[in-house]
Chimera marker file (.cmm) of the C-alpha trace (Angstrom):
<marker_set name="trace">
<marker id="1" x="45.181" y="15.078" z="-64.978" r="1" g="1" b="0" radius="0.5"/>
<marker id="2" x="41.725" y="13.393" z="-66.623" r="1" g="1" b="0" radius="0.5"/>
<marker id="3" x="40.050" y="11.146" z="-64.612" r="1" g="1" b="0" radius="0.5"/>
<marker id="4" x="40.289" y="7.933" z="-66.270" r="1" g="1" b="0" radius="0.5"/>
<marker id="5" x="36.838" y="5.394" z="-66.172" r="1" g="1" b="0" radius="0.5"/>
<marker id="6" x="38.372" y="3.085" z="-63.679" r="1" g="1" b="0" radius="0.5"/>
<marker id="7" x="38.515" y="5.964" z="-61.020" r="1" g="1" b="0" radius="0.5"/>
<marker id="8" x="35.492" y="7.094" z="-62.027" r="1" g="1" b="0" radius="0.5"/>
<marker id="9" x="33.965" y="3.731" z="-61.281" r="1" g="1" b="0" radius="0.5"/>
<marker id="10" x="35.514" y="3.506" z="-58.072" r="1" g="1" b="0" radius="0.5"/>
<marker id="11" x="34.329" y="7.109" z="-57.112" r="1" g="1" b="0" radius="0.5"/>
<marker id="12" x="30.505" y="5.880" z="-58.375" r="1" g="1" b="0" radius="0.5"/>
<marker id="13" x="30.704" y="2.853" z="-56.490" r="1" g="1" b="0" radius="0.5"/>
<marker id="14" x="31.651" y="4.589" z="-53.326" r="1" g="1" b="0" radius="0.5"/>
<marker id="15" x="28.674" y="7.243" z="-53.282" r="1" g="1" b="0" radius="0.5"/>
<marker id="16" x="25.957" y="4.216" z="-54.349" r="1" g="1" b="0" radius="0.5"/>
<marker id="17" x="27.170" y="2.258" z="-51.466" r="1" g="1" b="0" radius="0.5"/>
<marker id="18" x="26.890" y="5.692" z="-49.150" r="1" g="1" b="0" radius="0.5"/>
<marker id="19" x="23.776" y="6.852" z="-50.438" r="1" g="1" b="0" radius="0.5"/>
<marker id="20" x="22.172" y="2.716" z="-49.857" r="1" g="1" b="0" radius="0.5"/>
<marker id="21" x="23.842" y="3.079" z="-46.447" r="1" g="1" b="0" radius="0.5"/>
<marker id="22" x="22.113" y="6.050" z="-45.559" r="1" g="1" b="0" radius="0.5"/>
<marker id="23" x="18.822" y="5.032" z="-46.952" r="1" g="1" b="0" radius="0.5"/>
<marker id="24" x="18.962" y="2.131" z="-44.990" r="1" g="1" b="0" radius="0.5"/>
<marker id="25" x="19.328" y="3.994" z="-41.993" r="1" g="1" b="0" radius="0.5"/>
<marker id="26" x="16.762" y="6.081" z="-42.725" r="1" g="1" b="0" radius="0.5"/>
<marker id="27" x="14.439" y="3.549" z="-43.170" r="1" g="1" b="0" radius="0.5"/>
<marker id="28" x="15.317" y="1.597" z="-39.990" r="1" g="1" b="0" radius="0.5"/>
<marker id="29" x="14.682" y="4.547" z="-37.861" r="1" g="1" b="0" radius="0.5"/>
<marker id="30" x="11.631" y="5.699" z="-39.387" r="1" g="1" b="0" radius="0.5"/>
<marker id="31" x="10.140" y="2.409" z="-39.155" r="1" g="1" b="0" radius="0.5"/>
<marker id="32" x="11.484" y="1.126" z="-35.420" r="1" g="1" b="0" radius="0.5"/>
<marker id="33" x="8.789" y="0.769" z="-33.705" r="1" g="1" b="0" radius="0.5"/>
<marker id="34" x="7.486" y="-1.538" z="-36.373" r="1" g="1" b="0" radius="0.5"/>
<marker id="35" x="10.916" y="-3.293" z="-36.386" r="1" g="1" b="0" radius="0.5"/>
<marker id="36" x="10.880" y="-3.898" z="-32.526" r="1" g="1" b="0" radius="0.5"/>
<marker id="37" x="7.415" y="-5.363" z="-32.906" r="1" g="1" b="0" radius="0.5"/>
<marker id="38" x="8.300" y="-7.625" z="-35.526" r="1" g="1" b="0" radius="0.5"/>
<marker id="39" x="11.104" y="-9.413" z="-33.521" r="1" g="1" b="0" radius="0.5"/>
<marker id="40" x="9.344" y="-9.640" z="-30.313" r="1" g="1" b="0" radius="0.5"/>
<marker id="41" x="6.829" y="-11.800" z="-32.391" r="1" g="1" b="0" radius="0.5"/>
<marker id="42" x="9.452" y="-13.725" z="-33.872" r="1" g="1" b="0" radius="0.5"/>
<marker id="43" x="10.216" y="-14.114" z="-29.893" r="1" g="1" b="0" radius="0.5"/>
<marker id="44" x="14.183" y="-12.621" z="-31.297" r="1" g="1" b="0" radius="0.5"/>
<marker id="45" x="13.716" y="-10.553" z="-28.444" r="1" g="1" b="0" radius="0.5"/>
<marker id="46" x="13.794" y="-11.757" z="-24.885" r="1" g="1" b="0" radius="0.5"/>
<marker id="47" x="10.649" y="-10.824" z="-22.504" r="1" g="1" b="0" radius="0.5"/>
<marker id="48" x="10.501" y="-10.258" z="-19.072" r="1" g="1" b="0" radius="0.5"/>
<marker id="49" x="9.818" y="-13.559" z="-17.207" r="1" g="1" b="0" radius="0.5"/>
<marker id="50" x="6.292" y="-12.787" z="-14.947" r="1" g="1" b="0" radius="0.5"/>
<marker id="51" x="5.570" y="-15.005" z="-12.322" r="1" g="1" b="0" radius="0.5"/>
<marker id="52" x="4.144" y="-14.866" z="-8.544" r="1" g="1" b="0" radius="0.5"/>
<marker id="53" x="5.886" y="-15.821" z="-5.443" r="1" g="1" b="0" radius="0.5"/>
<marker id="54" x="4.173" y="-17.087" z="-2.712" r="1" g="1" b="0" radius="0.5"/>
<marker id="55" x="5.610" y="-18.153" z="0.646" r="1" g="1" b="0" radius="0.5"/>
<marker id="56" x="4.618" y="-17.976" z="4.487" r="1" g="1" b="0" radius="0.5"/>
<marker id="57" x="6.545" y="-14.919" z="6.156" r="1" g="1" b="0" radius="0.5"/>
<marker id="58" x="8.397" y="-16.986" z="8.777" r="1" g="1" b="0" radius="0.5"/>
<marker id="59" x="7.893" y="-20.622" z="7.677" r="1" g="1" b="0" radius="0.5"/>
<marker id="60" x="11.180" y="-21.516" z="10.306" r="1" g="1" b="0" radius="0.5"/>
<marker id="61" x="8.250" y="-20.602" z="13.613" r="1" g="1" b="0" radius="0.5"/>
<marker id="62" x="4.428" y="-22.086" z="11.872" r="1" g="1" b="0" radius="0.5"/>
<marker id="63" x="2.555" y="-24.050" z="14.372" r="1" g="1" b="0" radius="0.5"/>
<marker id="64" x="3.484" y="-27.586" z="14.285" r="1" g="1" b="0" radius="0.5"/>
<marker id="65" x="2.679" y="-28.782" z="17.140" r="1" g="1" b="0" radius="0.5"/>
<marker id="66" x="-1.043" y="-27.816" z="17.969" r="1" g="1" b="0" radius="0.5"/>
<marker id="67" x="-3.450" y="-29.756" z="19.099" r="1" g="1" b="0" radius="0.5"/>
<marker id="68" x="-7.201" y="-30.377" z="18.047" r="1" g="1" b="0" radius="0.5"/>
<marker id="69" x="-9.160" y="-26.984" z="17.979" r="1" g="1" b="0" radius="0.5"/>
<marker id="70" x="-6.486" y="-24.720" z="19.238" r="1" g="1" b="0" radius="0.5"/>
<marker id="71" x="-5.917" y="-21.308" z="17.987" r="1" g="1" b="0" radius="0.5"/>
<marker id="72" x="-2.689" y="-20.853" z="15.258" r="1" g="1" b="0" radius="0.5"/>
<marker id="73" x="-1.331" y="-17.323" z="13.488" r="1" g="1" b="0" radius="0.5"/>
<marker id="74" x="0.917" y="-17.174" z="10.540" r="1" g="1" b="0" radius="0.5"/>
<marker id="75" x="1.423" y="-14.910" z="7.727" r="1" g="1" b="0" radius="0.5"/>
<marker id="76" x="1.494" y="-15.871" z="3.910" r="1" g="1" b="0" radius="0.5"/>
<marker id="77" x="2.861" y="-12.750" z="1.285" r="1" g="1" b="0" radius="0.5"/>
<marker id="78" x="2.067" y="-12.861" z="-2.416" r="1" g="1" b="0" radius="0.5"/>
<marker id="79" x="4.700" y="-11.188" z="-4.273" r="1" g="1" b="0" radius="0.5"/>
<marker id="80" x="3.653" y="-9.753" z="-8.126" r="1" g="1" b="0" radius="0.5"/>
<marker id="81" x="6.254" y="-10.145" z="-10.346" r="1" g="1" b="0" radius="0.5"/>
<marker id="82" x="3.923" y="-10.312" z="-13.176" r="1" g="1" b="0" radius="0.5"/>
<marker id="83" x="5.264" y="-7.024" z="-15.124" r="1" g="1" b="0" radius="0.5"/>
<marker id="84" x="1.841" y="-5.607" z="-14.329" r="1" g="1" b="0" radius="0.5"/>
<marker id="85" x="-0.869" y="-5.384" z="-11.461" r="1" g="1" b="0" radius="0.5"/>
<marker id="86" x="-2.667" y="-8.284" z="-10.819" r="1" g="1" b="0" radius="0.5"/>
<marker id="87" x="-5.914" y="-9.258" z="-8.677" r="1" g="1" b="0" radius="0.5"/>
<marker id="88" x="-5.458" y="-12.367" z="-6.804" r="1" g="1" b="0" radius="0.5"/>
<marker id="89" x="-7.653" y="-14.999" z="-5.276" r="1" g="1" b="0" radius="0.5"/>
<marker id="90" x="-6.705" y="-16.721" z="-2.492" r="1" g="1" b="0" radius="0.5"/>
<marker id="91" x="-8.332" y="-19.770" z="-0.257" r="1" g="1" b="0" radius="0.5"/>
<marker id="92" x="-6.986" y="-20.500" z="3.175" r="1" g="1" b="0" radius="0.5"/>
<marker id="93" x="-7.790" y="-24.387" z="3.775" r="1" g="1" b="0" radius="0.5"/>
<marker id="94" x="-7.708" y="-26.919" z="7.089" r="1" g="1" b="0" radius="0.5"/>
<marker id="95" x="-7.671" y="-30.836" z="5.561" r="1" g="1" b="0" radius="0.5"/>
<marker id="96" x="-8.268" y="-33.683" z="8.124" r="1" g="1" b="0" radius="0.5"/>
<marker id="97" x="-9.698" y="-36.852" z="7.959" r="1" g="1" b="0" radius="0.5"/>
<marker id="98" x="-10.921" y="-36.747" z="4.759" r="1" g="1" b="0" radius="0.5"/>
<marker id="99" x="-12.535" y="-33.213" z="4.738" r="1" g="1" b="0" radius="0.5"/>
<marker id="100" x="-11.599" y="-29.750" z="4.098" r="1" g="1" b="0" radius="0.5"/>
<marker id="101" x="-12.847" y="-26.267" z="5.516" r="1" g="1" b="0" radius="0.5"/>
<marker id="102" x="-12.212" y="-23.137" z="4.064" r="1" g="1" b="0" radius="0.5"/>
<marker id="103" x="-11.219" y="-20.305" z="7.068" r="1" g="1" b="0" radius="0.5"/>
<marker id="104" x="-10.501" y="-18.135" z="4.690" r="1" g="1" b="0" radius="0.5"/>
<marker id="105" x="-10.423" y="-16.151" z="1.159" r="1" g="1" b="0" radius="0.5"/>
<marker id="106" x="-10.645" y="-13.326" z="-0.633" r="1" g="1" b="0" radius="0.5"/>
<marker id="107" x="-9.187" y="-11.236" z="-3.314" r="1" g="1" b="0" radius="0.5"/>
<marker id="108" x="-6.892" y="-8.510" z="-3.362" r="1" g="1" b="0" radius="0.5"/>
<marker id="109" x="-5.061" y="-6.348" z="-6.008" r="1" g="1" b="0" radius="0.5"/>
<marker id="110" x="-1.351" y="-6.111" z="-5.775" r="1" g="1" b="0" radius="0.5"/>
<marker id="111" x="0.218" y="-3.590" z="-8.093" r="1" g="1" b="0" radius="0.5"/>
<marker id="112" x="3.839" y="-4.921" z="-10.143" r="1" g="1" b="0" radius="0.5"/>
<marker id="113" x="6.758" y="-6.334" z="-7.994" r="1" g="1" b="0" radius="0.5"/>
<marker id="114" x="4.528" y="-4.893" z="-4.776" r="1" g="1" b="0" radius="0.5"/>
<marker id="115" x="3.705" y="-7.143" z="-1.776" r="1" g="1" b="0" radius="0.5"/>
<marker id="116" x="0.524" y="-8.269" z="-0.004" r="1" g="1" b="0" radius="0.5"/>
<marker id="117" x="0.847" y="-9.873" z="3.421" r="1" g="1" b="0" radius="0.5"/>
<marker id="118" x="-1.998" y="-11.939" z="4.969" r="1" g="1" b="0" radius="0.5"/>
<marker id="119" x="-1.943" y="-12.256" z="8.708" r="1" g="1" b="0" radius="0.5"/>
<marker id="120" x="-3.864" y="-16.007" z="9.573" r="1" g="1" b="0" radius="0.5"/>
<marker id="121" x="-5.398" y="-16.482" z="12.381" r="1" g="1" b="0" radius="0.5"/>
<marker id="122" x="-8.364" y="-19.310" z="13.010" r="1" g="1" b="0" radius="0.5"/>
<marker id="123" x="-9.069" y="-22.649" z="15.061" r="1" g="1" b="0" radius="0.5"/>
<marker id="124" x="-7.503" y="-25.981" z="14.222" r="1" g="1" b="0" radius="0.5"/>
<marker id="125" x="-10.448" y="-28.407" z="13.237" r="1" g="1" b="0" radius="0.5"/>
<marker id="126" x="-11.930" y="-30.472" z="16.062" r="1" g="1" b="0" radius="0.5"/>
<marker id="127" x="-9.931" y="-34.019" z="14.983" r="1" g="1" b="0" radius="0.5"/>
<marker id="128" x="-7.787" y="-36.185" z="15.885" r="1" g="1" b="0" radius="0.5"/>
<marker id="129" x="-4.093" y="-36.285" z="13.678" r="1" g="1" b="0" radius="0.5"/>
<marker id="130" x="-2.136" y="-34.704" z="11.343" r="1" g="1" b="0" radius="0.5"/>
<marker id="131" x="-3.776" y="-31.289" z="10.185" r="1" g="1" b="0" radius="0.5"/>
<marker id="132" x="-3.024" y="-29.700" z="6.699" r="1" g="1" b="0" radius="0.5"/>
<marker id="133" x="-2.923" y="-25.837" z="6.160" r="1" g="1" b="0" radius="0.5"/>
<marker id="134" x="-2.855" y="-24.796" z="3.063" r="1" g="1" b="0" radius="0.5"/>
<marker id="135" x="-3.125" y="-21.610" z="1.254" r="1" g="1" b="0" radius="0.5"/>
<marker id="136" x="-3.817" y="-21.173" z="-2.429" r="1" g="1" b="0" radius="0.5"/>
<marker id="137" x="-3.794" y="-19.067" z="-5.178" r="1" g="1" b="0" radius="0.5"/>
<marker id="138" x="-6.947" y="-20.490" z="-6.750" r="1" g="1" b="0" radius="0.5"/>
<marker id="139" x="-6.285" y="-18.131" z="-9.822" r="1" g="1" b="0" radius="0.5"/>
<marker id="140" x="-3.343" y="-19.416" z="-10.180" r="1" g="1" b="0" radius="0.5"/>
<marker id="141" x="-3.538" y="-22.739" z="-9.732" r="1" g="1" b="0" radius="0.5"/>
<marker id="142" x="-0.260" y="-21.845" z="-6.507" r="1" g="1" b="0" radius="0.5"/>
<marker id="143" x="-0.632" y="-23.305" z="-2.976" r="1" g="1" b="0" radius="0.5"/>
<marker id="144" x="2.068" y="-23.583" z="-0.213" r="1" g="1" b="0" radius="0.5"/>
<marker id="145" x="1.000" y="-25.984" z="2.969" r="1" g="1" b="0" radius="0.5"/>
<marker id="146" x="2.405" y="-27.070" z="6.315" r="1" g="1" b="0" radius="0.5"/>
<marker id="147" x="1.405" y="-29.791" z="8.352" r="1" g="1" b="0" radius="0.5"/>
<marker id="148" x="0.321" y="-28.971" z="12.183" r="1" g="1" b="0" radius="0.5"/>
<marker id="149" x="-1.702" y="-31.560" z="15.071" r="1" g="1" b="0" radius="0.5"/>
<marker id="150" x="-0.646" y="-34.502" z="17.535" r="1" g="1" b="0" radius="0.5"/>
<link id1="1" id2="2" r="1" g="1" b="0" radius="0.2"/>
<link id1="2" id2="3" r="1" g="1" b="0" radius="0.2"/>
<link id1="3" id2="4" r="1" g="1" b="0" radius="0.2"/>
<link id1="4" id2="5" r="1" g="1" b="0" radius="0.2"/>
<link id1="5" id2="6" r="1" g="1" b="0" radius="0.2"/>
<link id1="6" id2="7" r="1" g="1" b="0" radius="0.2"/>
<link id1="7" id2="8" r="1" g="1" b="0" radius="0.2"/>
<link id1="8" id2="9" r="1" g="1" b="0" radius="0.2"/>
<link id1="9" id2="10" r="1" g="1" b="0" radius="0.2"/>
<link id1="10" id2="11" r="1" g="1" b="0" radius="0.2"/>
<link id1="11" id2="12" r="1" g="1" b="0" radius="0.2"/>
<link id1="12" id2="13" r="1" g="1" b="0" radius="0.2"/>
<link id1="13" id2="14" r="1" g="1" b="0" radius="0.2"/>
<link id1="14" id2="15" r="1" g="1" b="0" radius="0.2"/>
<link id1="15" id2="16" r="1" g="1" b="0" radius="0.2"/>
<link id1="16" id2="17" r="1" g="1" b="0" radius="0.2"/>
<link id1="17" id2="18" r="1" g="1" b="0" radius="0.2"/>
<link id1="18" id2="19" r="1" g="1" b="0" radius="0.2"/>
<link id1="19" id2="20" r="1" g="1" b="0" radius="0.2"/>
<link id1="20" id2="21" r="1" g="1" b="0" radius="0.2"/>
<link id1="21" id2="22" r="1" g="1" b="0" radius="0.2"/>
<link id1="22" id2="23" r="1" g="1" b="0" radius="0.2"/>
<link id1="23" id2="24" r="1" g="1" b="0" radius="0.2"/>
<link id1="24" id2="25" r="1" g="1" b="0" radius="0.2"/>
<link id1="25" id2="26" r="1" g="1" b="0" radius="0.2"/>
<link id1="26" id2="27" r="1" g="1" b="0" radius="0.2"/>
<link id1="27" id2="28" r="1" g="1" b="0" radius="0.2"/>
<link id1="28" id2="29" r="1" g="1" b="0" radius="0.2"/>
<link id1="29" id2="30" r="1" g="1" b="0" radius="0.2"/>
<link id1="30" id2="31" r="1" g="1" b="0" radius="0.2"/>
<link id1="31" id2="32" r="1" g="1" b="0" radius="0.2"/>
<link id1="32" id2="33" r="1" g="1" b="0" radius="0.2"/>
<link id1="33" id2="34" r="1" g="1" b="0" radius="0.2"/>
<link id1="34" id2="35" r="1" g="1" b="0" radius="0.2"/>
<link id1="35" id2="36" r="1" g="1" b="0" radius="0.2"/>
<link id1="36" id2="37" r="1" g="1" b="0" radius="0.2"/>
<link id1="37" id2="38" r="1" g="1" b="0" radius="0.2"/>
<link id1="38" id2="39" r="1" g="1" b="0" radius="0.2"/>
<link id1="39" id2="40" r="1" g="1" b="0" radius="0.2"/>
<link id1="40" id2="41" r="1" g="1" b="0" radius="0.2"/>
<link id1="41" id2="42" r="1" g="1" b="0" radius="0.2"/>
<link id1="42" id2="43" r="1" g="1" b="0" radius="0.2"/>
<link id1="43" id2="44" r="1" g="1" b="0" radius="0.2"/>
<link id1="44" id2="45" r="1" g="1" b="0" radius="0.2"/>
<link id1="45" id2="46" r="1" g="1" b="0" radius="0.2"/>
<link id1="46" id2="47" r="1" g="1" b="0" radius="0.2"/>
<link id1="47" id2="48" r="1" g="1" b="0" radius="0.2"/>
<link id1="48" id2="49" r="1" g="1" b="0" radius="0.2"/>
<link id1="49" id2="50" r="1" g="1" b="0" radius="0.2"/>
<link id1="50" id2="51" r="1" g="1" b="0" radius="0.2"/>
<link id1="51" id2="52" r="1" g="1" b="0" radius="0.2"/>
<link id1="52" id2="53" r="1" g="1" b="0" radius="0.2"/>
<link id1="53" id2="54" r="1" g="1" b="0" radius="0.2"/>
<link id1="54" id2="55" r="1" g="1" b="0" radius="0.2"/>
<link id1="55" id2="56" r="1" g="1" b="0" radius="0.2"/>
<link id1="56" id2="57" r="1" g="1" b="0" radius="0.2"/>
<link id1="57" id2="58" r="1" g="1" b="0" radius="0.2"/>
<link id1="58" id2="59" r="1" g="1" b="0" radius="0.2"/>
<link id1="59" id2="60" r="1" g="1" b="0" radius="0.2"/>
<link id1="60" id2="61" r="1" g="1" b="0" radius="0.2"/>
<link id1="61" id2="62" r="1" g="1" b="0" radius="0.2"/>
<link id1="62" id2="63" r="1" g="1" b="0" radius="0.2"/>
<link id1="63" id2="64" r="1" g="1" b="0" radius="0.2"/>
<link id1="64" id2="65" r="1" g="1" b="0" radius="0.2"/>
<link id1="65" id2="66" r="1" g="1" b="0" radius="0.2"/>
<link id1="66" id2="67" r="1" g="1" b="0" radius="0.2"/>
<link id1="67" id2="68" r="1" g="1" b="0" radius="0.2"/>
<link id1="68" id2="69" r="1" g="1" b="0" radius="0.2"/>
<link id1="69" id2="70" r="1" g="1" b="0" radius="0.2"/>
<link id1="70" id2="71" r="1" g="1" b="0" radius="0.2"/>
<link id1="71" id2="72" r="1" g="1" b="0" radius="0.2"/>
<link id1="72" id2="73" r="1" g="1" b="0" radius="0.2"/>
<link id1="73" id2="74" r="1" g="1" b="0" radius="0.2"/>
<link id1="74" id2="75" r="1" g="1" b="0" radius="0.2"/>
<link id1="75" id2="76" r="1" g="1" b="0" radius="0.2"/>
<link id1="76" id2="77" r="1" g="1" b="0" radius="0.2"/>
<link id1="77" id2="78" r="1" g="1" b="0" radius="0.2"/>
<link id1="78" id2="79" r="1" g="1" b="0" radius="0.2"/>
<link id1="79" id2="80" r="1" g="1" b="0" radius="0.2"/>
<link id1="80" id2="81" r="1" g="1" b="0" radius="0.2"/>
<link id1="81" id2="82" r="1" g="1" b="0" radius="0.2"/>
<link id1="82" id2="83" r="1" g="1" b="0" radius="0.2"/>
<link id1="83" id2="84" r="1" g="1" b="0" radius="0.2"/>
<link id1="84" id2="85" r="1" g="1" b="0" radius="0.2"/>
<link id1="85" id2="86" r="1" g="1" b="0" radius="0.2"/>
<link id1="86" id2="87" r="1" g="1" b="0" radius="0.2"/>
<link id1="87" id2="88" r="1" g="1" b="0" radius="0.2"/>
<link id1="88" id2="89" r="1" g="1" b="0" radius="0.2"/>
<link id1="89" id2="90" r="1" g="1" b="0" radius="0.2"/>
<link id1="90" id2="91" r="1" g="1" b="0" radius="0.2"/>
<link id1="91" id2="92" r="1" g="1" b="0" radius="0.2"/>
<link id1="92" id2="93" r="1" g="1" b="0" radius="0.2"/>
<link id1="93" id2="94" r="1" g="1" b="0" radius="0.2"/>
<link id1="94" id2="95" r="1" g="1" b="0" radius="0.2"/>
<link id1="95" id2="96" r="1" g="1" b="0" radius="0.2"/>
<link id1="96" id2="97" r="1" g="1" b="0" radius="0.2"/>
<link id1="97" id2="98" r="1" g="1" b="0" radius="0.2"/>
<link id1="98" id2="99" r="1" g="1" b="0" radius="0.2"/>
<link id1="99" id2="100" r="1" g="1" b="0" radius="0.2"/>
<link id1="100" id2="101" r="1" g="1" b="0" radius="0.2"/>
<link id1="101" id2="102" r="1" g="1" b="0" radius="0.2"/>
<link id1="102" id2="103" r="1" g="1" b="0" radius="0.2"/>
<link id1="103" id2="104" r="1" g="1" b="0" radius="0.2"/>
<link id1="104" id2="105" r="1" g="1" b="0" radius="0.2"/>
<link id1="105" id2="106" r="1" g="1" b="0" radius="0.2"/>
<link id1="106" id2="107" r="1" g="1" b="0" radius="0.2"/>
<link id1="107" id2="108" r="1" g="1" b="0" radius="0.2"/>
<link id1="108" id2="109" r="1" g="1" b="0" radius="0.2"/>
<link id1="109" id2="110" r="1" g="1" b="0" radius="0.2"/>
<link id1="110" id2="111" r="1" g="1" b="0" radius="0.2"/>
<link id1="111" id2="112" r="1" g="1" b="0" radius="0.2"/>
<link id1="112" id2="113" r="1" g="1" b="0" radius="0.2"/>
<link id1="113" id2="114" r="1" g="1" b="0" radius="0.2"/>
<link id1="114" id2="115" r="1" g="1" b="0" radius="0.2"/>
<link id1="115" id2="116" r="1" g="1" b="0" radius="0.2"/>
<link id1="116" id2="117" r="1" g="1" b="0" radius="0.2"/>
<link id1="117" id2="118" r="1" g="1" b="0" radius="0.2"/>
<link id1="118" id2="119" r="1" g="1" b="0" radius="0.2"/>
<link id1="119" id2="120" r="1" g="1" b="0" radius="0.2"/>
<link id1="120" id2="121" r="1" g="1" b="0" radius="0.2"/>
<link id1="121" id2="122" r="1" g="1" b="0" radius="0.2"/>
<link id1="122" id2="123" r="1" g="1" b="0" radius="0.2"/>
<link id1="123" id2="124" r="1" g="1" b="0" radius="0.2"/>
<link id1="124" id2="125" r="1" g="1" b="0" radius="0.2"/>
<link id1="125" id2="126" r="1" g="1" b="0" radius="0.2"/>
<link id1="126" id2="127" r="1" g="1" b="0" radius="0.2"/>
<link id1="127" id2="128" r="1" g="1" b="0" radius="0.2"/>
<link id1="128" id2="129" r="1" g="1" b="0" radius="0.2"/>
<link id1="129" id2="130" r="1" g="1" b="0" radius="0.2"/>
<link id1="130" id2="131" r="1" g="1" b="0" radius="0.2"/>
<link id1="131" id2="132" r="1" g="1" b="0" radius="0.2"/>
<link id1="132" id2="133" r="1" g="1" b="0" radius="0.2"/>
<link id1="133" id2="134" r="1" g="1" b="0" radius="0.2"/>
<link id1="134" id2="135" r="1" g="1" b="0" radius="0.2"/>
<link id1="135" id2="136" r="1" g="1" b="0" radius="0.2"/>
<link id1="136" id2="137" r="1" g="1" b="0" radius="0.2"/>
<link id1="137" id2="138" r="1" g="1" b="0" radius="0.2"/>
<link id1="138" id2="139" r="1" g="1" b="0" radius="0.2"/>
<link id1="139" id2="140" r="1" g="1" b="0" radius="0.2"/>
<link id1="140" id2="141" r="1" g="1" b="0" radius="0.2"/>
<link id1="141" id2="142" r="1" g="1" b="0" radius="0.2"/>
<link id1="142" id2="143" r="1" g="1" b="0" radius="0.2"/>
<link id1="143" id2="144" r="1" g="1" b="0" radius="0.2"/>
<link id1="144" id2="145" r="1" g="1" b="0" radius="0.2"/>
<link id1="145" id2="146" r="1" g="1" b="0" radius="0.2"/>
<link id1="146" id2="147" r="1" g="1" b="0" radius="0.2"/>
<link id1="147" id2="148" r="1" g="1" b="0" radius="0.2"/>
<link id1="148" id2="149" r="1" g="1" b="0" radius="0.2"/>
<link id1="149" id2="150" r="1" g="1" b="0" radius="0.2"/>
</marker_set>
């Protein structure tokens, strides 16, 4: 039995749409990496979300009650969660009154989703009131405080 030109067209029609299928996946996997670049700048592809926590290790026992000059301890941790290591620079603050005095700061480098805890330990200033602590991330632009005094 002869092949008529309708089944012919059919058979033609099947291997061009098998040999543009193939191409196509030919092409897509020879050029992925391009591909995958091209849709994370179209932003079609979600990125990891990077920030930095930053918290006092046992916020329930910080000093509130102290009075004027006495020594306080407490811990802050920096937590990287910025897919990659990062240096930070940190400021540990006493407000009263009106002024400020830096205790302490520094700069350390904490490596991705690693931790860095700070053990504090200084004199209250010499005033009367309601004494701020704070600690900040000066880097990036992050503080936490508590209050502490009469």
């Amino acid at each position: 039995m002869r092949p008529t030109s309708k089944r012919l067209f059919k058979r033609a029609s099947l291997l061009i749409g098998v040999i543009v299928v193939i191409g196509m996946l030919i092409c897509f996997n020879l050029n992925r990496a391009s591909i995958y670049n091209e849709l994370v700048a179209l932003e079609l592809i979600p990125r990891p979300e990077k920030l930095t926590e930053l918290y006092f290790n046992d916020n329930a026992h910080l000093p509130n009650s102290a009075t004027s000059n006495q020594l306080i301890h407490f811990a802050f941790v920096i937590h990287n969660l910025e897919t990659t290591d990062y240096e930070y620079a940190y400021d540990v603050s006493i407000s009263a009154d009106g002024t400020r005095q830096i205790v302490d700061s520094g700069k350390v480098l904490v490596k991705d989703n690693q931790y860095f805890v700070k053990d504090e330990q200084f004199n209250l200033l010499n005033s009367v009131g309601i004494q701020k602590v704070t600690v900040e991330l000066t880097n990036k632009r992050q503080s936490i405080d508590f209050r502490t005094g009469e």
